[in-house]
N, C-alpha and C positions, 0 to 999 in steps of 0.2 A: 504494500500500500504506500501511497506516494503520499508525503502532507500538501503538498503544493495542490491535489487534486483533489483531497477529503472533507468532507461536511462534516463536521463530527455529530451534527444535527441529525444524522442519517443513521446514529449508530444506536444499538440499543442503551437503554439507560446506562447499565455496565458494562465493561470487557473485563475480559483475563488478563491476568501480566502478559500471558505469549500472543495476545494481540495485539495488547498496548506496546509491547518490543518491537512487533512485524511495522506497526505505524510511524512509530519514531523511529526506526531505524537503528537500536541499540540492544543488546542480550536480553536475553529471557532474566538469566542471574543476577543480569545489573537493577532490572527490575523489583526483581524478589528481592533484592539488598535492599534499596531504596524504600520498597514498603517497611520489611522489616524495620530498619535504622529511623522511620518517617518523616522520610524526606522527601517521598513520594506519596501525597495523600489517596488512601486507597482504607478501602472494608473490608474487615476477614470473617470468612464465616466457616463454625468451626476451627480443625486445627491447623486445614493446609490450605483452606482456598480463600483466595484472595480475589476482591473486585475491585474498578476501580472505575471511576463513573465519568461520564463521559463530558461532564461540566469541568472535569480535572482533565481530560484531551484535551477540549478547546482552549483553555488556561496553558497551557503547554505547550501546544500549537501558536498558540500567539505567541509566547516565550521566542518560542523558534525562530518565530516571523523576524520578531524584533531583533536578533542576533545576527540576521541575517544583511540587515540593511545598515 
């Protein structure tokens, strides 16, 4: 998935860490680090799964934007 082409508007309320890495462009691990450590705001439910919503994409897709220019 490319950000330059994604609506985050378009995505279900939550994703996984391993979709939220395929979109940014960064590990699955780095991801799972980041929740863990919370520096990546995200929900855990139960002991292993992690969500992360998709008002936290679009916040980090602008992040992006803005790094970029």
């Amino acid at each position: 998935m490319n950000t330059n082409t994604l609506d985050p508007e378009r995505l279900p309320p939550t994703i996984s860490p391993k979709q939220y890495a395929a979109i940014m462009g960064c590990s699955h691990g780095l991801v799972t680090k980041q929740l863990r450590e919370g520096t990546l705001p995200g929900c855990k439910i139960g002991k292993k799964l992690w969500r992360i919503s998709r008002e936290v994409v679009a916040q980090k897709m602008k992040e992006m934007e803005g790094r970029r220019t």
